[in-house]
Structure formats: structure tokens, C-alpha cells
N, C-alpha and C positions, 0 to 999 in steps of 0.2 A: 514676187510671185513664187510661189510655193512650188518646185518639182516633182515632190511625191506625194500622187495623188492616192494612199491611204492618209496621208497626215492631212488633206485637204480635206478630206472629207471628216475624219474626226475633228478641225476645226472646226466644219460647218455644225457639224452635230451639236458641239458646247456650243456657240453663238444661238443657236435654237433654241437648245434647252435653256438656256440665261433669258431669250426672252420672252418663253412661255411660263419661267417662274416669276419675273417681272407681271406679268399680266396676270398671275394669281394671286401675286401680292395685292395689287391696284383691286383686283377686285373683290380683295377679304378686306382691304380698306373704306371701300365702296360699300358694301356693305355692313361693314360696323359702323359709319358713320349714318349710315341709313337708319340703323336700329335708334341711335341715340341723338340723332338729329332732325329725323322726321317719322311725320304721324300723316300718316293718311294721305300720302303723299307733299304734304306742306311743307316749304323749307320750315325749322325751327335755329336757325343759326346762333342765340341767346340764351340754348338749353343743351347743356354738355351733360349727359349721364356717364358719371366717374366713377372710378371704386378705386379705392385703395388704402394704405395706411392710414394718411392723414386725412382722406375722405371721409364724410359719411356717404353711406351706400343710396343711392335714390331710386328706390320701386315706382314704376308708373303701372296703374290700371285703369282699363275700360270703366268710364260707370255705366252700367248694365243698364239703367234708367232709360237714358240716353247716350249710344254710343258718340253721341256727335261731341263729345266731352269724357278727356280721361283726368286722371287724379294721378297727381305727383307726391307723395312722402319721403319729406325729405330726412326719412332715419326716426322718425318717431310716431308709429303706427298710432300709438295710444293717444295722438294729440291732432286734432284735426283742424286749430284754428292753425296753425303753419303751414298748412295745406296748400298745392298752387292746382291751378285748374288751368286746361291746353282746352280751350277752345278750336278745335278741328278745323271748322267751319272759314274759321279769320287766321289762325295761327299766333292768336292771341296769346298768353301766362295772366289768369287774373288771382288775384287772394281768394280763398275759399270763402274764408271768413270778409262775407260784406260791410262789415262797420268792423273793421280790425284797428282805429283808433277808440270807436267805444264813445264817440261824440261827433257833433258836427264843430263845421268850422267854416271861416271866410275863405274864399278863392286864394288869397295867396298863401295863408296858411295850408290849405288844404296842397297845391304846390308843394311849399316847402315838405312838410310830411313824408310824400311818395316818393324826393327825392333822399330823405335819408330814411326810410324804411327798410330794415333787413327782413325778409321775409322766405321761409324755405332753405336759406343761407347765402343768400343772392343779393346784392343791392342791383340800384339800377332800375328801379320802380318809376312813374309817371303818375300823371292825373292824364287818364284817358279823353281823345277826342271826342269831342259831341259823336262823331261816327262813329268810334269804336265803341263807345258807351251805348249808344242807339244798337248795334249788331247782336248785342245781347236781348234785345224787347222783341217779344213775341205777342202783338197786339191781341191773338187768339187765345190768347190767357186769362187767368182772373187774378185779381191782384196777389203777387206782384207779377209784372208783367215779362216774366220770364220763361223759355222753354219749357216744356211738359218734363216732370224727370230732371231737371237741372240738380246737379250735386252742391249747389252752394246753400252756404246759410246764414244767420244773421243779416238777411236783405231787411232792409226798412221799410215801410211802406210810407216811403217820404222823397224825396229831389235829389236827388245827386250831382255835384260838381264834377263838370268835365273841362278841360283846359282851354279849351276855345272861347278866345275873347270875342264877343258880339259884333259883327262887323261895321254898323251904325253907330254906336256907344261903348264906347275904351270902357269904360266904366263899370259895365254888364258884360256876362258871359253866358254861354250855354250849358242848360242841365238836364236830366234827366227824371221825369217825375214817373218812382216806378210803380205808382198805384193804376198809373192810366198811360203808362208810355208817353205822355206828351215830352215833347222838347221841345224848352222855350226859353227865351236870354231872361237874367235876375242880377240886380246889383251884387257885383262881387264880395260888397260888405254885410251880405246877408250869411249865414250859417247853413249850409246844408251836409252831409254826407259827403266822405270818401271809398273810392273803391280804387286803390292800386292796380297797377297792369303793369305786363311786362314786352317787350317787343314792336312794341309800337314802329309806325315808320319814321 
């Protein structure tokens, strides 16, 4: 126990000040981690905005279209099939570019694909669930059956492979047909479209 109570109270003082800078730290953390980790308030825990030497730098903006979608450049304004898109809504990352292989393919091919696709700079890609692929269809549309404003391009107006095996038939999976939003199971050895995603659960 301390006897002289000016040295006590200057203890008290630095213990305060130490843990009011403490708590401004935590909260320039807290909120740098907020800028580059969430949108809209949706955790994004699979999207680290970096910068640095051996970084490329990643601009994200609102698309004005539709704010419910922003656009990530990952360092190359001029090229926009590398493009990712943050669906707000789900807290999705899908490709910009919706035929980013540029052919259809079978189900497991189509698999394999998303799991080695670098895209943006990122691996870690999927074949989205029938759900996450339905999240995107806005039945109130005209073909394709996507939001008003939506920033993507290259959609097909053709079926899309999502990775959910048909619960009746190993055989068959579910897809997404985006002229008319239907979702319906199709043998997996048939050829449809890929659309990579990022974040999935």
C-alpha cells in the first residue's frame, strides 16, 4: 500500500489514462475492421480489404443501379470480367462476369472449376446452393430473371448448375433456369452454366 498519497493518485491517473487508450485503440480497430469487413451491416468475414506493397489495392463501390449490390476492383478498373459483386442482401461475393468459364459444363465439372478458379485474386470459390443461386431471381423481371439494375453481365439466358444434389435421385441436381426463375433437378451429366460464389455457408 502506497503511503504517499500524491504518488497514489498519480498512479491512479496513468492506470486511467492506459485504459482509456486501450479503448481507443479497440475502437479504431472496431471500426477499421467494420470498413473492410462489412457492408451494410452483414458480417463479410471472406473479404479483407488490404493495401500494401505486395498488395493490389481493392476499391469497392455502390452500384448506383441498385444499391442492394456493390462492386469490388480488384486493381484493374479497365477490366471488368475480374470483377466480384457483394450482394448486400445475402452477404454473398459472386463473379461479375456470369459465364466466366465461357461454356457450359456437367455438374462435377462444373464443381471442380469453382474450386480452382482464381478470381479478383482470391481462390476459394463454390458452385452455389440451389438457395443461394435462387437469392439472386427476382421473379418480377423479364428475362433474365434478375434484379432491376443488377451490375452483372454475361448472364445467359439458359439453366445454371448449383451444387445441391437432388434429394430423390443421386443422380440429378438442382439448377437454376434464368429465363423464367424456375428451379428444377436435371441429370448431372447434362451441360449447363457456371456462376462461382464466394462465402457461402
Amino acid at each position: 500500500m502506497l503511503k504517499n498519497p500524491k504518488i497514489a493518485v498519480l498512479l491512479a491517473v496513468a492506470i486511467a489514462s492506459c485504459f482509456s487508450l486501450i479503448s481507443l485503440l479497440q475502437a479504431g480497430q472496431s471500426a477499421s475492421d467494420m470498413d473492410g469487413n462489412k457492408t451494410g451491416g452483414v458480417n463479410i468475414p471472406i473479404w479483407k480489404i488490404t493495401q500494401g506493397e505486395t498488395d493490389k489495392s481493392v476499391t469497392k463501390a455502390i452500384h448506383a443501379p441498385n444499391p442492394r449490390f456493390s462492386i469490388y476492383d480488384p486493381g484493374t478498373p479497365e477490366e471488368a470480367a475480374d470483377d466480384l459483386v457483394l450482394d448486400k442482401e445475402t452477404g454473398l461475393i459472386w463473379a461479375r462476369n456470369a459465364n466466366l468459364a465461357n461454356r457450359t459444363k456437367p455438374w462435377q465439372h462444373a464443381i471442380y472449376y469453382c474450386r480452382n478458379v482464381s478470381l479478383g485474386n482470391r481462390k476459394g470459390w463454390q458452385l452455389p446452393t440451389v438457395e443461394e443461386l435462387s437469392s439472386l431471381v427476382d421473379p418480377s423481371q423479364p428475362s433474365p430473371k434478375l434484379p432491376s439494375g443488377h451490375p452483372f453481365f454475361n448472364v445467359q439466358s439458359d439453366l445454371y448448375w448449383t451444387c445441391t444434389t437432388y434429394e430423390s435421385i443421386n443422380d440429378y441436381a438442382w439448377g437454376v433456369n434464368m429465363p423464367n426463375g424456375y428451379v428444377h433437378h436435371y441429370p448431372k451429366k447434362n451441360y449447363y452454366f457456371v456462376w462461382p460464389v464466394r462465402g457461402s455457408k
